[in-house]
C-alpha positions in Angstrom: 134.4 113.2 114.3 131.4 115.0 115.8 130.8 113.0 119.5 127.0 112.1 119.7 125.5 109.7 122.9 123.1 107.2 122.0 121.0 105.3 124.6 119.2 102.5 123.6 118.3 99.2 126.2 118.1 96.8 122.7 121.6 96.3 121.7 123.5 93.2 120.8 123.7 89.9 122.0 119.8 91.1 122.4 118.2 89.9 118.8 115.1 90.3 117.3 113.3 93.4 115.4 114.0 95.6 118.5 117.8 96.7 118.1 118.0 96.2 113.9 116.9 100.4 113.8 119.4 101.7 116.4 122.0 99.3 114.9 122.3 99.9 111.7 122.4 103.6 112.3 125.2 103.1 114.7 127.0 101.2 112.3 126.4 104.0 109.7 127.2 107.0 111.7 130.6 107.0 111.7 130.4 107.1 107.7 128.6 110.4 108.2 131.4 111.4 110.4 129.6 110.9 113.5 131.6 108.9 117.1 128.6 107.1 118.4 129.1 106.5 122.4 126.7 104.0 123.2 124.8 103.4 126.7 123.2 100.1 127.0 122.0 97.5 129.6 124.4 94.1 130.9 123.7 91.7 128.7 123.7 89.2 131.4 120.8 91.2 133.3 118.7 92.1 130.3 115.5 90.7 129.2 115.6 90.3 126.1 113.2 88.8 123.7 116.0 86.5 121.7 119.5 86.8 121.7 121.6 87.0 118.6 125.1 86.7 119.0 126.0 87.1 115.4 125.0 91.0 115.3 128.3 91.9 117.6 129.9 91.9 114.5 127.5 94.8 113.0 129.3 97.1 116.0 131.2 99.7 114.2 134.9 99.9 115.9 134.6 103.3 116.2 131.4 103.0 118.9 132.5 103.1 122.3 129.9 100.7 124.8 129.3 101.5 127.9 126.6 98.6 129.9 125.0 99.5 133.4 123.2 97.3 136.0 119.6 97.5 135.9 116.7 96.2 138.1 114.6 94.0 135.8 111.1 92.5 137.1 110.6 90.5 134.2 113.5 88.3 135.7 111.0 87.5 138.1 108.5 86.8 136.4 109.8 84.9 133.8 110.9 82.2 136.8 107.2 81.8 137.6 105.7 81.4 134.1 108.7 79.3 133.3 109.9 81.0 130.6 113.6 82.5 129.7 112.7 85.3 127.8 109.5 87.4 127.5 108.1 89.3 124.7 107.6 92.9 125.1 104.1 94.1 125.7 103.4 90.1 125.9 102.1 90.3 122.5 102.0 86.4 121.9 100.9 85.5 124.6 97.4 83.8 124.1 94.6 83.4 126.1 96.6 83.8 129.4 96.1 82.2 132.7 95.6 83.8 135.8 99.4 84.4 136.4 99.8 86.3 133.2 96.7 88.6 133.8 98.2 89.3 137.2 101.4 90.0 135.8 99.5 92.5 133.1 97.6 94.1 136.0 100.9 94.6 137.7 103.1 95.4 135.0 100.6 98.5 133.7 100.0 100.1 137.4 103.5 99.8 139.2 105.9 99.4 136.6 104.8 103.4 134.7 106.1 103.0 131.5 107.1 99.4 131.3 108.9 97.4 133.5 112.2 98.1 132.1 111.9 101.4 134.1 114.7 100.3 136.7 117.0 100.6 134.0 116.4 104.5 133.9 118.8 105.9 136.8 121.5 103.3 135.9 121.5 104.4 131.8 120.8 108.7 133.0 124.0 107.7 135.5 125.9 106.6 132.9 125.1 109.1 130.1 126.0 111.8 132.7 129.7 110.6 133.2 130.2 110.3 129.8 128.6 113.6 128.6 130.9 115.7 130.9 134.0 113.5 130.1 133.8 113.7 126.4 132.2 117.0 126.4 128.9 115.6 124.6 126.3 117.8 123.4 123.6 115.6 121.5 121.9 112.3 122.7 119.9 109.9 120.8 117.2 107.7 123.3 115.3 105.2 120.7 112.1 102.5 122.1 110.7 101.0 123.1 111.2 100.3 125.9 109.7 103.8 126.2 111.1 104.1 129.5 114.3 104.9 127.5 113.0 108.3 126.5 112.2 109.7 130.1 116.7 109.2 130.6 116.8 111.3 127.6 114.4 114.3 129.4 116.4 113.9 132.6 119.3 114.8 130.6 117.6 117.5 129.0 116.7 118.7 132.1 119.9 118.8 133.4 122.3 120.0 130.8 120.0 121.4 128.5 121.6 119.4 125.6 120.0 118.5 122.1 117.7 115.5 122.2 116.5 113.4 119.5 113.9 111.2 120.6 113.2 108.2 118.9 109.9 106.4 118.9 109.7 103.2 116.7 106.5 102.3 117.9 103.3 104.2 119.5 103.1 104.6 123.4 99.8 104.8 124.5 98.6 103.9 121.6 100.1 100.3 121.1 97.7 97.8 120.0 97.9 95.9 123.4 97.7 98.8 125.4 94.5 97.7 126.8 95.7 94.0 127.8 97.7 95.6 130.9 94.4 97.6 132.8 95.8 100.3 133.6 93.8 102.1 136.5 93.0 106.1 135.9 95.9 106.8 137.7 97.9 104.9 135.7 96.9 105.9 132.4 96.8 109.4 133.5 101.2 108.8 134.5 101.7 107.3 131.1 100.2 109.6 129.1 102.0 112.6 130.8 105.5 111.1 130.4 104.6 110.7 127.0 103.4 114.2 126.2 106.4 115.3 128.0 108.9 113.3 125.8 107.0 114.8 123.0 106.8 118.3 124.0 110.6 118.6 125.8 112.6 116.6 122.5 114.2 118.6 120.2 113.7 116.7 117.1 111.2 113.3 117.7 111.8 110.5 115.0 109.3 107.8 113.7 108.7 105.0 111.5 105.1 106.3 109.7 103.4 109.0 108.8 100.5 107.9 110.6 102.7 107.4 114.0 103.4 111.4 112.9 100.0 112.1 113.0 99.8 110.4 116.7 102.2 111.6 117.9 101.5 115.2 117.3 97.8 115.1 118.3 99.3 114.2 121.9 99.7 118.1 123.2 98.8 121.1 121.2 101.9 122.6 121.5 103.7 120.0 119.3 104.9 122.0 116.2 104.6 118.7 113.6 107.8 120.1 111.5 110.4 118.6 114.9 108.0 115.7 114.2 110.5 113.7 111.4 109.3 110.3 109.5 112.4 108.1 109.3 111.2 104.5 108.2 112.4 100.9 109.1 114.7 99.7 106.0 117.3 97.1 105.3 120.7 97.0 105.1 122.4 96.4 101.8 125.4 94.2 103.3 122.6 91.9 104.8 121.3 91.2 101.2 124.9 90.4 99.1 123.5 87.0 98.2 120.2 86.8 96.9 119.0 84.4 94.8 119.4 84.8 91.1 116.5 85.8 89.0 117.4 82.8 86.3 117.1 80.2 89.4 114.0 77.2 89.8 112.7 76.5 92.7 111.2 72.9 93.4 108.8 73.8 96.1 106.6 76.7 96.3 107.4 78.5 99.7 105.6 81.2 101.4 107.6 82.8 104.1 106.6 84.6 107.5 109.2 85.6 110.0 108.8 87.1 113.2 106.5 87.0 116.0 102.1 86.5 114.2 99.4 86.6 117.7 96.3 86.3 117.3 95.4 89.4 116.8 96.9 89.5 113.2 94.0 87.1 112.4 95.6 85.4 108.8 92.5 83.4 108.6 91.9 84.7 104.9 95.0 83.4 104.3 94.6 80.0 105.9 91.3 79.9 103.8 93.2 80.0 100.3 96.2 78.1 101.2 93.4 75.6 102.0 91.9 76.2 98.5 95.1 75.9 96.9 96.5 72.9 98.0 93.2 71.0 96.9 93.4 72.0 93.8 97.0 71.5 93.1 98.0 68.4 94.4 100.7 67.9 92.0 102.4 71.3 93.9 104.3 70.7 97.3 103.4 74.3 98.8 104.8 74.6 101.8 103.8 77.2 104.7 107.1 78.9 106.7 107.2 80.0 109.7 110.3 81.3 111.1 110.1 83.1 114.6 107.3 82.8 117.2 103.8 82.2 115.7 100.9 82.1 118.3 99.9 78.4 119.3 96.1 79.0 118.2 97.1 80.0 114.9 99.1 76.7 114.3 96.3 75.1 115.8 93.5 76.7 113.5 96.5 75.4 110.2 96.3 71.7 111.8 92.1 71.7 111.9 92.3 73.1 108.5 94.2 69.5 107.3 97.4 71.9 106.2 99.9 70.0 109.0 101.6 68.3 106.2 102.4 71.7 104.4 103.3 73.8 108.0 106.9 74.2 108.7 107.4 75.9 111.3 111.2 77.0 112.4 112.3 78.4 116.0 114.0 82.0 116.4 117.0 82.4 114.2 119.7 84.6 113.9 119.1 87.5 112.1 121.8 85.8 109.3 119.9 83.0 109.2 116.2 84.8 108.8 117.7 86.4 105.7 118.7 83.5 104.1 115.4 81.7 104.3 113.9 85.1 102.9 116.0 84.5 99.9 115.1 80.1 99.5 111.7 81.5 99.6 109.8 81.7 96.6 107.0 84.5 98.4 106.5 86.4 101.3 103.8 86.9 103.9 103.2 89.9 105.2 100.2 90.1 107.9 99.5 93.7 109.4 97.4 93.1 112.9 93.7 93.7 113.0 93.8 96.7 115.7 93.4 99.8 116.0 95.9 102.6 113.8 96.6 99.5 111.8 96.7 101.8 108.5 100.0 103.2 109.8 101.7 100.2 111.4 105.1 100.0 108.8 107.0 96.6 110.5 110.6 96.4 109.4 110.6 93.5 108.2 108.4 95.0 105.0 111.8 96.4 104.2 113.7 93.4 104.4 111.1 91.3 102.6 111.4 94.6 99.9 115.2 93.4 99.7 115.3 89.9 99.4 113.3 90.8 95.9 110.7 88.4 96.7 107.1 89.0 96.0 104.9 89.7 98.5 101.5 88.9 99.4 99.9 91.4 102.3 97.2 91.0 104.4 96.0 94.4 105.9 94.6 97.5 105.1 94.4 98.0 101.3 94.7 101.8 101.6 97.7 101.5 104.4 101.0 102.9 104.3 102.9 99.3 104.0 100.3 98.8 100.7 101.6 101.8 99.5 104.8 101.0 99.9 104.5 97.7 98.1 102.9 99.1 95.3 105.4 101.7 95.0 108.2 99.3 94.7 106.1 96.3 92.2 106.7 94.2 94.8 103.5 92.7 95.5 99.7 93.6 96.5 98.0 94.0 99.9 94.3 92.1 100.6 91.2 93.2 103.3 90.2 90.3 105.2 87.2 90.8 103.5 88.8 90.2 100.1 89.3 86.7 99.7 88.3 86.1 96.5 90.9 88.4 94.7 93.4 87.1 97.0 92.4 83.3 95.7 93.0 85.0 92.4 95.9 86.8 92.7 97.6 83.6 94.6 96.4 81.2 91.9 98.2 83.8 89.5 101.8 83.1 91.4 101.0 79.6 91.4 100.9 79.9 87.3 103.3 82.2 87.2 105.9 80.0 89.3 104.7 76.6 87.5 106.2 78.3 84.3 109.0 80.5 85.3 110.1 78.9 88.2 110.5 81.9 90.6 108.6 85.3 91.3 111.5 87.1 91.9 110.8 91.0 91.2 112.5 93.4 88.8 112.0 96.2 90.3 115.0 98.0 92.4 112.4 100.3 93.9 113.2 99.5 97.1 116.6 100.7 97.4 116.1 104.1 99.1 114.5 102.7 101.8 118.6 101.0 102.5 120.0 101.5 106.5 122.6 104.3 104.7 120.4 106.0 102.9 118.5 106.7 106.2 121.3 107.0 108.7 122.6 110.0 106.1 118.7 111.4 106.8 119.4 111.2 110.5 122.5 113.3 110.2 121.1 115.8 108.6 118.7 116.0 111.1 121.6 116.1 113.6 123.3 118.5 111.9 120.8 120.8 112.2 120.6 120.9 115.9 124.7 121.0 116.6 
């Protein structure tokens, strides 16, 4: 097998959204005769956002794992906000106190670009050994963290080797970008590294077309054909189980998993589940919420008088989040109301895709993950300015469900957007560097 180095600071026991990409193309390489060497962080010095100890068993046995020592601030300051783990980008964090602010201030002027930058030297260290022992000549960094990438152009620097860089998520561009106030200085660091990563990477890999278009506006001497669109999917071994289409359900269950802040403002949502309820009181519906919704948003379903229909259900393993997507009888899909939001392509559209559910989206009408669902029949996408067609269109699943049972979809659309399907893309791509 062809020897490839992959460095990548999510990586199991770390759960969550974060290592599912990097994984599953791990797990897949080999099949595309590919020896994945993998440098990661010590678990036991990581900060991770959730731990999942279940996806050890996704590690292919013929990945080799190397972990380093890493300096990691956030250890600090999760001991003062009394917290074990911290989301990255503290994207649910609402309306913070002074503590958080001064941690934001902190985090986006001395920590350049995120505070998992004391992991850099340790993982370059690490990658170096390795590529002179096994006589490596192509690396994969994937982030965030996007402190990853600047290992990957040390390495470049130094040995000249092919890099594929990628970027799941934008840099500068993040929706919460703004939250840290970053001084000129600052801003004027981050952007560099960024236009470096871009300019210096051989091939650069992202989620969206949109992220494509980003990413190549960065420097003018970004040639947008290294630019590749790879996007988030699901893996067919997660989904062997799915709930058969000739099966009743008893309660109507709509389904969210994953992290919701404010700033994905479901109100329009809230408003017809609201509607709903009143005028079907003979229907248990019941609101899901598996992962970490933002307090306020729970708060703004109790006001509403919807407490009796919330459910909400603490961070599962990954296992675990796929089998509530199949007891469900829809999905909720909420694209944030920020900037870019027409390109934002989460991965858990894919998974939702998979479980055969219908979905009901609340975004742009005209983005990519709308497109997406129409394209498979698995659902429609609403403007929070649309309220009344999505009243209508939910009041159709209700009748729909009343006399069928399920909304399970027919369509098998969805399965070319499946982990080996993709992970076969990113050969090719490697393939045509080596």
């Amino acid at each position: 097998m062809k020897k490839i180095l992959v460095i990548t600071y999510y990586w199991p026991p770390g759960g969550g959204a974060g290592v599912q990409r990097i994984l599953k193309f791990v797990k897949y390489l080999p099949s595309n005769g590919f020896k994945p060497y993998v440098v990661t962080v010590d678990a036991d010095k990581a900060s991770y956002p959730v731990t999942d100890n279940s996806l050890n068993a996704e590690v292919p046995a013929e990945a080799e794992v190397f972990r380093t020592d890493t300096f990691e601030p956030f250890g600090i300051y999760s001991k003062v906000v009394g917290k074990k783990s911290i989301p990255t980008g503290f994207s649910n964090e609402s309306d913070p106190g002074l503590i958080q602010k001064m941690s934001r201030f902190i985090r986006g002027n001395f920590f350049i670009p995120d505070a998992r930058k004391g992991w850099i030297n340790f993982a370059f260290n690490e990658a170096c050994g390795i590529i002179e022992k096994e006589n490596i000549d192509t690396i994969i960094t994937t982030s965030p963290p996007h402190s990853v990438q600047l290992a990957g152009l040390k390495l470049k620097k130094k040995y000249g080797i092919n890099w594929i860089a990628d970027l799941r998520d934008p840099w500068t561009d993040i929706y919460y970008y703004k939250e840290f106030k970053h001084l000129p200085f600052a801003e004027r660091l981050d952007k560099k590294y960024e236009r470096l990563v871009l300019e210096n990477a051989d091939k650069v890999i992202t989620v969206s077309s949109d992220l494509k278009r980003i990413f190549t506006e960065k420097s003018e001497s970004i040639n947008e054909n290294k630019i590749i669109i790879i996007p988030n999917g699901f893996d067919e071994d997660d989904f062997r189980n799915v709930i058969s289409e000739d099966s009743r359900q008893k309660e109507f269950i709509i389904s969210y998993t994953g992290t919701m802040a404010e700033s994905y403002n479901p109100q329009i949502f809230f408003n017809v589940c609201k509607k709903l309820t009143s005028e079907n009181p003979d229907v248990n519906i019941r609101l899901r919420f598996i992962g970490s919704p933002a307090e306020p948003l729970m708060h703004k379903i109790r006001e509403m008088s919807l407490s009796g229909n919330l459910e909400v259900i603490p961070t599962v393993t990954h296992e675990r989040s796929v089998g509530y997507l199949n007891e469900s009888t829809a999905l909720l899909l909420v694209i944030p109301e920020v900037i870019n939001d027409k390109g934002i392509l989460t991965g858990k559209l894919f998974e939702y895709l998979a479980s055969r559910k219908t979905i009901v989206c609340i975004g742009p009408e005209d983005g990519e993950a709308a497109k997406i669902i129409n394209e498979c029949g698995a659902g429609k996408t609403f403007g929070r300015n649309n309220g009344n067609g999505l009243y209508e269109y939910m009041k159709g699943l209700l009748k729909s469900w009343k006399e069928k049972g399920n909304l399970n979809v027919d369509s098998e659309s969805y399965k070319k957007y499946s982990r080996k399907s993709q992970t076969a893309v990113l050969s090719s791509v490697i393939r045509e560097l080596i």
